[in-house]
N, C-alpha and C positions, 0 to 999 in steps of 0.2 A: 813205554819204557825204553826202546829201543831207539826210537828216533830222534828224543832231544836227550843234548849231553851233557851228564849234572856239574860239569866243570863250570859250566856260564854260570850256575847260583852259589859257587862257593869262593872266600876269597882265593886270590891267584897265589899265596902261602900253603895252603890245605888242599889244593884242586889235585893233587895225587893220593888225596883221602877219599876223592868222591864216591867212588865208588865201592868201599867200605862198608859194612853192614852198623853202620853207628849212625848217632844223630851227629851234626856237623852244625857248628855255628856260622850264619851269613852276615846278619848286622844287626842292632840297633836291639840287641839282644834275644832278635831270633833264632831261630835253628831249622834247618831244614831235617826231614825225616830219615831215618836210614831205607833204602833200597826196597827191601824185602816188605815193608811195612806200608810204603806208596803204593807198591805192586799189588801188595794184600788188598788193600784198600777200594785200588781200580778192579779187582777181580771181583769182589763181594758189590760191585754196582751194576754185575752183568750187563755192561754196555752194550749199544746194537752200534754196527758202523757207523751210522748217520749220526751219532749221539758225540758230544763235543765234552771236553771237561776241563775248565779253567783253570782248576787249583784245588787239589786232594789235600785234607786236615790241615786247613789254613785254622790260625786262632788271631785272633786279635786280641793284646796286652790295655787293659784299661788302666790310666793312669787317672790318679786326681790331685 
């Protein structure tokens, strides 16, 4: 949480939202998470240092 900065995933209009305790919209009708809920997230996985984590409560939208 501390070392990447959520300004990179939000557009460059709302990137003074980032850090906002809300959901924030990125594109194509996703949203990224608000703050406290990714941190929630990574905490309830009790990581070891060695342990790597790609992408906290991603969803993929099905369309048909």
């Amino acid at each position: 949480m501390l070392e990447v900065d959520r300004t990179l995933f939000v557009p460059e209009e709302i990137q003074g939202q980032s850090y906002n305790d809300k959901v924030l919209p990125i594109c194509m009708g996703q949203t990224i998470n608000q703050p406290y809920i990714v941190a929630y997230m990574a905490q309830a996985l009790k990581l070891a240092l060695e342990d790597a984590v790609l992408e906290v409560g991603a969803e993929e939208a099905l369309t048909t």
